[in-house]
C-alpha positions as CSV (number, residue, x, y, z in Angstrom):
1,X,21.2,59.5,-68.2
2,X,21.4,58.6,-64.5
3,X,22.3,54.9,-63.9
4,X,20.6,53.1,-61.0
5,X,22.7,52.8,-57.9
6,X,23.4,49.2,-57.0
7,X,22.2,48.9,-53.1
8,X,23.8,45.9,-50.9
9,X,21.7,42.3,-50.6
10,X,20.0,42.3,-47.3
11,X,19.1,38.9,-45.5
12,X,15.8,39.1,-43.7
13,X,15.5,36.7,-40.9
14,X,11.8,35.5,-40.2
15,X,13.1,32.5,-37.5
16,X,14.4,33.9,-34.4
17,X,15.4,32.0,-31.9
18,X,14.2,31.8,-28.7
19,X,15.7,34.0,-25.7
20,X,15.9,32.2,-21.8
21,X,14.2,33.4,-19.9
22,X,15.3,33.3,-16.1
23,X,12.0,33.7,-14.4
24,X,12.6,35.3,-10.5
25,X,11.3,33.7,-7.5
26,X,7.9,34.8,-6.2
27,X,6.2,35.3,-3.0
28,X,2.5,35.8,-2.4
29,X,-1.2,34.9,-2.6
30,X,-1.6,33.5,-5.7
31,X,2.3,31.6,-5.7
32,X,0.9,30.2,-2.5
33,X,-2.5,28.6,-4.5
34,X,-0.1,27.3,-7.4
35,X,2.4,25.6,-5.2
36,X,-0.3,24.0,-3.2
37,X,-1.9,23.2,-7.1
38,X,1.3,21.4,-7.6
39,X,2.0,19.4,-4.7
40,X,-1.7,18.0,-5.1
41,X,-1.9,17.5,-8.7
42,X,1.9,15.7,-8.5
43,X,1.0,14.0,-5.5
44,X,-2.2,12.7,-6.9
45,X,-0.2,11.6,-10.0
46,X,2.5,9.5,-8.2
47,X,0.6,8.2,-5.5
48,X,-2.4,6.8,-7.5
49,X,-0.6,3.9,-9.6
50,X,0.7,2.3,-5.7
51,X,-3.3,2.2,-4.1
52,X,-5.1,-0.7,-4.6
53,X,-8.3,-2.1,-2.9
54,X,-9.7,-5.4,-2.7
55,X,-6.1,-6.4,-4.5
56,X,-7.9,-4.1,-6.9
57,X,-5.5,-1.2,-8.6
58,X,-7.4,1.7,-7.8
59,X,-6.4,3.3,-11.7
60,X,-4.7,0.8,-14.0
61,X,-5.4,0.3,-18.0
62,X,-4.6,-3.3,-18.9
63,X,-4.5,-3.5,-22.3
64,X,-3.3,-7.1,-22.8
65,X,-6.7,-8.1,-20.6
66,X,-8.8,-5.2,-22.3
67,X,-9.6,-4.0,-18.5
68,X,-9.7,-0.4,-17.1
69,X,-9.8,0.0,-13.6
70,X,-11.0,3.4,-12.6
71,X,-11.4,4.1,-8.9
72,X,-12.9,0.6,-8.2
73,X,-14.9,0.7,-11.3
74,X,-14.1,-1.6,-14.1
75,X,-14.6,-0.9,-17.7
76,X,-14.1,-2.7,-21.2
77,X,-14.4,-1.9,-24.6
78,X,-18.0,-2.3,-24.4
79,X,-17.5,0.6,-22.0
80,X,-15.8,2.8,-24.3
81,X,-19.3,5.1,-24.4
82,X,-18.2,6.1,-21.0
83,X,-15.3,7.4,-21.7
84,X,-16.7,9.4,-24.3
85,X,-18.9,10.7,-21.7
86,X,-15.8,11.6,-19.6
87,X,-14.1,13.4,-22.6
88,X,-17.4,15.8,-22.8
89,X,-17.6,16.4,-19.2
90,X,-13.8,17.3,-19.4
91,X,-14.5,19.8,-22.1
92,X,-17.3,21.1,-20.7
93,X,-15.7,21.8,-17.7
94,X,-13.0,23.5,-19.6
95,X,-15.5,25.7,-21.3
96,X,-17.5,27.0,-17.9
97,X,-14.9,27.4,-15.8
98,X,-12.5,29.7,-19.1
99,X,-15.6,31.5,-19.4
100,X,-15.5,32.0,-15.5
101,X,-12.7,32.6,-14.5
102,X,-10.2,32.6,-17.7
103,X,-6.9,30.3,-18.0
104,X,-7.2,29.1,-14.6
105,X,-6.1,25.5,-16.6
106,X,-3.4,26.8,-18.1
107,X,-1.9,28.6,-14.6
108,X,-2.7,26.2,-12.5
109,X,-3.5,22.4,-13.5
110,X,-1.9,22.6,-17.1
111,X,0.5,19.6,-17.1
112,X,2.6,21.6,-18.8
113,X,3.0,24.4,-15.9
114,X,3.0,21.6,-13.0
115,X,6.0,20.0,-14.0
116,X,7.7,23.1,-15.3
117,X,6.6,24.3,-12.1
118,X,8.9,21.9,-10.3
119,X,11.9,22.2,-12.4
120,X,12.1,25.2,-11.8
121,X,12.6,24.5,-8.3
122,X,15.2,22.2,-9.0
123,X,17.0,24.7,-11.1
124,X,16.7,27.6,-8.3
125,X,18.3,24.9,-5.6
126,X,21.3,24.1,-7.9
127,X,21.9,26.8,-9.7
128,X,20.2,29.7,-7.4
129,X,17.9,32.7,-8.4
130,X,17.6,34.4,-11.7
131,X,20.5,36.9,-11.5
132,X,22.8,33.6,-10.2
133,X,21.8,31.6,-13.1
134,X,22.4,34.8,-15.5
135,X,25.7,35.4,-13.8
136,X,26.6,31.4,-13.4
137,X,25.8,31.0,-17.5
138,X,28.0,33.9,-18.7
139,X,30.7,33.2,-16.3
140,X,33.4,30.8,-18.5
141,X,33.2,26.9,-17.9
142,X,35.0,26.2,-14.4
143,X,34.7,23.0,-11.7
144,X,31.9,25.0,-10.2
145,X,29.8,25.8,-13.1
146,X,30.3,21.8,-14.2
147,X,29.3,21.2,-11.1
148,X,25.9,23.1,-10.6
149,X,24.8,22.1,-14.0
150,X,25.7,18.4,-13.5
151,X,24.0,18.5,-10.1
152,X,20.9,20.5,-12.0
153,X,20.6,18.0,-15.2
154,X,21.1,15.1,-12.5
155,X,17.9,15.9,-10.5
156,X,16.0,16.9,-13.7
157,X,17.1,13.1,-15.1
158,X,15.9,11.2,-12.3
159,X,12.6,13.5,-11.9
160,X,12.5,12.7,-15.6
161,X,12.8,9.0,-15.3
162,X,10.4,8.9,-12.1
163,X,7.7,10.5,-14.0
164,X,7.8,8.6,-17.1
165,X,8.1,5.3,-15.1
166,X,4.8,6.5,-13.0
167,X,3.4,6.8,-16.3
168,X,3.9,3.4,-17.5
169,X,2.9,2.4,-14.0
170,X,-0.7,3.1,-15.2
171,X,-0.7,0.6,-17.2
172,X,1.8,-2.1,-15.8
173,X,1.3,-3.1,-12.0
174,X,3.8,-0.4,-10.2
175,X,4.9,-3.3,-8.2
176,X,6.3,-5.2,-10.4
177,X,7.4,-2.4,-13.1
178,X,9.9,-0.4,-10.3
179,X,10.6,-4.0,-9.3
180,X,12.0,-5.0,-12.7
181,X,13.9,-1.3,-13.0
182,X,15.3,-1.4,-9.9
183,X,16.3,-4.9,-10.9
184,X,17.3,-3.9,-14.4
185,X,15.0,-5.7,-15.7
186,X,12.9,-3.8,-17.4
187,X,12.7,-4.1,-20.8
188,X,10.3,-4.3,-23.8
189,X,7.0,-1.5,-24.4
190,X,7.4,-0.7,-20.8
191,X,11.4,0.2,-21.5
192,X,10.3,2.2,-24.5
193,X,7.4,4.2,-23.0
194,X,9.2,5.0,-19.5
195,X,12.1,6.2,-21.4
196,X,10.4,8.2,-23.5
197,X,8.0,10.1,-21.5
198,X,11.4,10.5,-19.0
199,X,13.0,12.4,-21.9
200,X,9.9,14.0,-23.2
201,X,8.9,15.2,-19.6
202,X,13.2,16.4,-19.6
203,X,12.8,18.3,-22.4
204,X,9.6,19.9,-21.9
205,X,10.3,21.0,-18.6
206,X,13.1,21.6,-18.4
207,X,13.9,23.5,-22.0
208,X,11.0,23.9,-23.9
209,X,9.1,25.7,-21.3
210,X,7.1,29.0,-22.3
211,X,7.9,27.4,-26.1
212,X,5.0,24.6,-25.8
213,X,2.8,26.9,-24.3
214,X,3.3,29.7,-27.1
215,X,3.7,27.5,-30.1
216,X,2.7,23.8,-29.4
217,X,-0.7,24.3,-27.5
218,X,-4.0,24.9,-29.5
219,X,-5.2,26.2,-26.2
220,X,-3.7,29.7,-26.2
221,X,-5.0,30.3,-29.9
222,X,-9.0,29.3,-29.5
223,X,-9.4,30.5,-25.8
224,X,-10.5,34.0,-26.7
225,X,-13.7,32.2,-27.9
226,X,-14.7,31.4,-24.8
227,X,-14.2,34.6,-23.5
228,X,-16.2,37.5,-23.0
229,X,-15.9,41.2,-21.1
230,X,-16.8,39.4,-18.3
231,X,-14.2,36.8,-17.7
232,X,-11.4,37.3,-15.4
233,X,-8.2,38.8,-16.9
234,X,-5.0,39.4,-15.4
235,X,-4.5,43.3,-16.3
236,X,-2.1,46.5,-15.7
237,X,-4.0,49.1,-14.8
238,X,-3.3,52.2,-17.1
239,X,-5.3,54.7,-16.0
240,X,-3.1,54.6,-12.8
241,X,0.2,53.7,-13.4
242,X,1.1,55.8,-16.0
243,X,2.9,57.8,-16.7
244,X,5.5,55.6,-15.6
245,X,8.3,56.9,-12.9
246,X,11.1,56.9,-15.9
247,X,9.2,58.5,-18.7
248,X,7.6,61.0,-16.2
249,X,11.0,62.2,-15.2
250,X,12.2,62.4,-18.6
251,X,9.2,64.4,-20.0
252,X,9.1,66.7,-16.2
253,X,5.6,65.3,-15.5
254,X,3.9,63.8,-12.2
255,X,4.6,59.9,-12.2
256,X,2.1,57.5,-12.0
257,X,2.1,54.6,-9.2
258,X,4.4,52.1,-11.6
259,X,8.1,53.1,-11.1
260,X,9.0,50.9,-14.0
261,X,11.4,48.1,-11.8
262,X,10.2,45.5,-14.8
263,X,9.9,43.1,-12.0
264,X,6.6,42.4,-13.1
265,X,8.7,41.2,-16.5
266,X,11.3,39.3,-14.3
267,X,8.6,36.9,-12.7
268,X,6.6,36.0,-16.3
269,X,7.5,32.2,-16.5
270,X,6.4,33.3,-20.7
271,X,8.6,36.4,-20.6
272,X,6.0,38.9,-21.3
273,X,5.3,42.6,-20.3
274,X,1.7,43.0,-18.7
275,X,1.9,46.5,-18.9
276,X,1.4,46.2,-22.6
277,X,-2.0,44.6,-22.6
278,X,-3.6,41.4,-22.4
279,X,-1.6,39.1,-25.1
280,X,-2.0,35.3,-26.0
281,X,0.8,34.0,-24.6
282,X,-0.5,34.9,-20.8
283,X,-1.6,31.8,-18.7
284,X,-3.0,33.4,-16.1
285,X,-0.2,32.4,-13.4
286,X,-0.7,36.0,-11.4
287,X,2.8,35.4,-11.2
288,X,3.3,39.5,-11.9
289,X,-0.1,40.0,-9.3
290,X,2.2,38.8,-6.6
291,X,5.5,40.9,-7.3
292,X,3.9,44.2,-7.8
293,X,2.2,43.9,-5.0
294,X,4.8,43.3,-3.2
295,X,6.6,46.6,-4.4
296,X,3.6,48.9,-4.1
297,X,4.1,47.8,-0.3
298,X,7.6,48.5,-0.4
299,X,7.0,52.1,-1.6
300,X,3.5,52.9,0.2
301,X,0.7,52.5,-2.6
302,X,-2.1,50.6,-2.4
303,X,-2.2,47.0,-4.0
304,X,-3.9,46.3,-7.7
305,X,-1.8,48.1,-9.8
306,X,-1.6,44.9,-11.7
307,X,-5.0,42.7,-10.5
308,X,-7.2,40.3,-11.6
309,X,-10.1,41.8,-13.6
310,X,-12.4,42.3,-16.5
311,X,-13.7,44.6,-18.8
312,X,-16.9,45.4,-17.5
313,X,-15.2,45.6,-14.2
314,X,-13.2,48.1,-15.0
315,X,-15.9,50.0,-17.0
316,X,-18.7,49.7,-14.0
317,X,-16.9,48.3,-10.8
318,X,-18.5,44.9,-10.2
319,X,-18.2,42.0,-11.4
320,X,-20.8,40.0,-13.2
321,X,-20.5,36.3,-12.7
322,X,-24.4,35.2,-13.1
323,X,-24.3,36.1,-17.0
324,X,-26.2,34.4,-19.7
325,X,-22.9,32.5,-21.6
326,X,-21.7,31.4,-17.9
327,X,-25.5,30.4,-17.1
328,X,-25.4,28.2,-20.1
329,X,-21.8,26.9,-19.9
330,X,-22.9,25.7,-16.1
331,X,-26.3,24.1,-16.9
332,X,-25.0,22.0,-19.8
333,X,-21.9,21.3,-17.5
334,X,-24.5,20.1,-14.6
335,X,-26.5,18.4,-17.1
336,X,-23.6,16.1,-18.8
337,X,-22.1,15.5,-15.1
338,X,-25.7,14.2,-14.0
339,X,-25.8,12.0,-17.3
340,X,-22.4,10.9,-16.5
341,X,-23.3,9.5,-13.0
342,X,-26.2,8.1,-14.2
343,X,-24.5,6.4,-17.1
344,X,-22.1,5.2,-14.9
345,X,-24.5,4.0,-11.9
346,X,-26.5,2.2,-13.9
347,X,-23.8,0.7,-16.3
348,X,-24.7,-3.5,-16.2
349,X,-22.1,-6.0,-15.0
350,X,-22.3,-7.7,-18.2
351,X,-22.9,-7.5,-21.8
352,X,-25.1,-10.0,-22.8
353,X,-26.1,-10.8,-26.4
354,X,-28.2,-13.2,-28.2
355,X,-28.0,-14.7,-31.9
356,X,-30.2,-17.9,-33.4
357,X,-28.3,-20.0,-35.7
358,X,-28.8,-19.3,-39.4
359,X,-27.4,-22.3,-40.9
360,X,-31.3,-24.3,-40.2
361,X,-34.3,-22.5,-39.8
362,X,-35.5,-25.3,-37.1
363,X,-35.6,-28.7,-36.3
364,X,-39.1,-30.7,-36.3
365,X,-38.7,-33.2,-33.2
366,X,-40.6,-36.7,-33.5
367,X,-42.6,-36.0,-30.3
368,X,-43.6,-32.5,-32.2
369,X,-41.4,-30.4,-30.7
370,X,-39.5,-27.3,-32.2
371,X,-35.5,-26.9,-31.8
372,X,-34.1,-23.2,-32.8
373,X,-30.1,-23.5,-32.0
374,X,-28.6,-19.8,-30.6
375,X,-25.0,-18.7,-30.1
376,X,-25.1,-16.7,-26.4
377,X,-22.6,-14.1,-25.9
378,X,-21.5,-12.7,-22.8
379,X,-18.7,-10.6,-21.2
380,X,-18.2,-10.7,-17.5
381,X,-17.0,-7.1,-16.3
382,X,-16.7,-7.7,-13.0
383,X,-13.1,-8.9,-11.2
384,X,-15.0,-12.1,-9.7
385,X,-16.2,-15.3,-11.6
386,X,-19.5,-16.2,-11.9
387,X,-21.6,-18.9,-13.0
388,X,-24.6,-17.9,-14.7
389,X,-28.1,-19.9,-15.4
390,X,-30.4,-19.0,-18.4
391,X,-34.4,-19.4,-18.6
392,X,-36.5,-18.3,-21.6
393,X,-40.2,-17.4,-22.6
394,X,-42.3,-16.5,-25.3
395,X,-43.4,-12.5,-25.2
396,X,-46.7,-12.0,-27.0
397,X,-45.9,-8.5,-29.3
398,X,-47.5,-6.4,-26.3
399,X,-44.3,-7.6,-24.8
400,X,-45.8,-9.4,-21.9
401,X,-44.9,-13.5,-21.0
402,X,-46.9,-16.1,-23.2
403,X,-48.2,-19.0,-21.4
404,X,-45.7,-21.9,-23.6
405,X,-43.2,-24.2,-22.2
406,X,-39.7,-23.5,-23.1
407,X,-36.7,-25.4,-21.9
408,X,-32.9,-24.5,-23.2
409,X,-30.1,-27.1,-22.9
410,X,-27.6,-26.1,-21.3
411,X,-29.0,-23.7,-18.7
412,X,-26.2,-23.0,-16.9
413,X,-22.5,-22.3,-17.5
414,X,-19.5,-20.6,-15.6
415,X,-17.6,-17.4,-16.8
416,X,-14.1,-16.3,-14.8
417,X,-13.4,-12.5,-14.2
418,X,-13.7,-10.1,-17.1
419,X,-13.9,-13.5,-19.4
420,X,-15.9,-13.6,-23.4
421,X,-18.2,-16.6,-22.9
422,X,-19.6,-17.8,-25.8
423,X,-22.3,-21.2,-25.8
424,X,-24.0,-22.8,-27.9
425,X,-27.5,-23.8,-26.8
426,X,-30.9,-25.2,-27.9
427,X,-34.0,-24.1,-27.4
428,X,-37.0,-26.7,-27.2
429,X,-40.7,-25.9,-27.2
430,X,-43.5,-28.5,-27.4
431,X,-46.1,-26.7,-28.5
432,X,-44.8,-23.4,-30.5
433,X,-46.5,-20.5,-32.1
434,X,-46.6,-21.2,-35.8
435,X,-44.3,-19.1,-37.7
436,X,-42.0,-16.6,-36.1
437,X,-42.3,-16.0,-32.4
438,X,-40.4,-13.5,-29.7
439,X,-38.4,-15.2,-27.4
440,X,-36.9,-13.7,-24.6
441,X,-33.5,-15.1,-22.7
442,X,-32.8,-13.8,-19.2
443,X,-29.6,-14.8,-18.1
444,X,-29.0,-14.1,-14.2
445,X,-25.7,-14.6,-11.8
446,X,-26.6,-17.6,-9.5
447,X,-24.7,-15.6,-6.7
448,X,-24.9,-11.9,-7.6
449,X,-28.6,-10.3,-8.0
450,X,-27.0,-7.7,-9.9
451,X,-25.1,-9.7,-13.0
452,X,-28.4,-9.7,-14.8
453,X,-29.6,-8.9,-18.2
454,X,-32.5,-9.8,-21.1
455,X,-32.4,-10.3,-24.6
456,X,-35.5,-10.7,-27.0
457,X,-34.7,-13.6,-30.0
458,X,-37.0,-14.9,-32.9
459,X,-38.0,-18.3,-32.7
460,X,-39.4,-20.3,-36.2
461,X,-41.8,-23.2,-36.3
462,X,-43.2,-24.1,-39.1
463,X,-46.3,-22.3,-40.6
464,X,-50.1,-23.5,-40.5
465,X,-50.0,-24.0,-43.8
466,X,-47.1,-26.7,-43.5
467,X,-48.9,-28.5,-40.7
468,X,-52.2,-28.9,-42.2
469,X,-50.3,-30.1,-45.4
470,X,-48.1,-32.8,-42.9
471,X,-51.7,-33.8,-41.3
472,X,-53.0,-34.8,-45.3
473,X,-50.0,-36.7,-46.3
474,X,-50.5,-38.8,-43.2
């Protein structure tokens, strides 16, 4: 009887970890439009927090106040519809232009590519190009290597610090926040936040890299349903490059235009190889677009072995941009930008709200009057104080002005910039509708046409039947 031979435990790894990737410098077209992407999108990040008009911060959330101040418009929580509006213009915008013209985002304007964009910068002026910063990390610790990566981590730090600080400057005064760090003064939320986002923006960019983009961001995973065999694709094209100069050699036939230099490889800022299809973790940089261009100069063959594309392109030869899923991405885009403006344009100074005392029905005056006490609520948006007079008058249910006397005590009162005024006030008419009535309070700025707004209140008197009884017992 044959026994079973024994075979050796094997451990199967399923974490690997990551490999660096020492992305080469590039030269060209497209490395031209991302470094100009950068300087702008940075640029317009740093810069913002410092302009101001009118002693106005042009962008600054001030959470203790409840104010946002977005380019000279100021919103409060009442406000916060707006920003819901924002969101779906954002993703909107997102979803037409994918559809378009593919991860332009993520290659471009991603956050996450920006700054990683300028470490990387950093890291090629300490520590040189890729094969110097292969050689420099296998070489054995010396004064030099200590050197470079101090100088490196240094740069990267302060960078770090800068950003998160600029951060927190969004919702501090930058004034007096780099005033109090240069002071060392700084201490607190805004201590916590700028460190944070310092270390977070550190490790991200500097580390993390390709990681977030492959594993942390939900982007990469959902995009392909906003694709379709229209949208522009970065892609190697087969057909011509292959054979490939090594195998072609090795198996004696003619070579296609790629000569397999992997330099294509070398550039990916994710570490992927284009020439083996379109793959998730791709952002569209056109970093490869650039590099083998540059070598089908070098060696005399036209440009586009790697190119931006699509699938109907490369099935017809033209490009289809005016396609029913773009059509519809772009009109719904259009429409929510139009609603946006016009939310936005005709958003009211104030927020003005009415509510009648419900401890008493009414008060019965001995000249015959009719009290009804209200509780008048209203928020001042604006960065100027304001004082405010009321008038009333009864609305038939046609909505239009009855003919009754109606005076409110008081008529004015004063609110102060982006204040929560509430009054008490009465409500006196000599000769009211029996029962319920509609009454309608207009409050209006006494200096500022615009700060103006109606609310319609009920107003009780006391029934027919009450009066005619009153009239016997007398």
């Amino acid at each position: 009887m044959n026994k079973p031979v024994s075979t050796p435990e094997q451990t199967v790894t399923f974490y690997q970890s990551a490999a660096k990737i020492y992305a080469r410098e590039v030269r060209g077209r497209y490395a031209r439009l991302r470094n100009i992407a950068m300087f702008a999108l940075l640029g317009f990040y740093y810069v913002t927090p410092w302009l101001s008009w009118n002693g106005t911060p042009f962008v600054l959330f001030d959470l203790p106040h409840r104010r946002f101040h977005v380019f000279g418009l100021t919103l409060v929580p009442q406000d916060f519809y707006l920003l819901t509006a924002m969101l779906a213009m954002a993703a909107f915008t997102l979803f037409f232009f994918t559809t378009v013209g593919g991860r332009l985002w993520c290659g471009y304007a991603c956050p996450q590519t920006v700054w990683t964009e300028a470490f990387m910068w950093i890291e090629r002026y300490t520590e040189g190009d890729r094969y110097a910063r292969i050689k420099l990390d296998r070489a054995p610790w010396s004064a030099q290597k200590i050197l470079r990566k101090s100088a490196k981590h240094l740069l990267w730090g302060m960078f770090a610090l800068y950003t998160g600080l600029t951060f927190v400057a969004y919702f501090v005064p930058a004034p007096q926040l780099f005033a109090d760090a240069l002071h060392f003064n700084l201490a607190g939320w805004a201590l916590f936040w700028s460190v944070f986002y310092g270390f977070a923006t550190w490790g991200n960019a500097g580390f993390l890299r390709e990681q977030v983009c492959k594993y942390m961001c939900p982007y990469a995973r959902f995009q392909s349903a906003m694709f379709d065999k229209d949208t522009l694709i970065i892609a190697y094209d087969e057909k011509r490059g292959e054979p490939r100069k090594s195998a072609a050699k090795k198996e004696g036939k003619a070579a296609g235009d790629c000569i397999d230099c992997s330099i294509c490889v070398q550039v990916c800022p994710v570490g992927i190889d284009i020439r083996n299809g379109l793959q998730y973790e791709c952002i569209a940089c056109a970093a490869c677009v650039d590099a083998c261009n540059d070598v089908m100069d070098s060696v005399n063959k036209p440009r586009g072995l790697i190119r931006y594309t699509s699938d109907h392109h490369d099935e017809t030869g033209h490009f289809h941009i005016f396609r029913p899923r773009a059509i519809g991405y772009g009109v719904i885009w259009l429409l929510v930008c139009a609603g946006f403006g016009v939310l936005v344009l005709f958003r009211s100074p104030i927020s003005f709200d009415v509510v009648r005392d419900r401890k008493q029905l009414y008060r019965e005056m001995v000249d015959g009057g009719v009290e009804n006490v209200y509780q008048i609520k209203l928020s001042n948006k604006s960065d100027q104080p304001h004082r405010y007079r009321l008038s009333a008058v009864f609305v038939n249910q046609h909505g239009e002005d009855d003919d009754l006397d109606v005076s409110l005590d008081p008529s004015e009162f004063d609110a102060a910039a982006g204040a929560h005024e509430s009054v008490t006030i009465t409500a006196r008419a000599d000769d009211p509708h029996p029962g319920v009535s509609k009454l309608k309070f207009t409050v209006q700025a006494v200096d500022a046409d615009a700060h103006h707004d109606d609310h319609v209140a009920t107003f009780l008197a006391p029934s027919e039947r009450h009066d005619s009884e009153h009239d016997n017992e007398h």
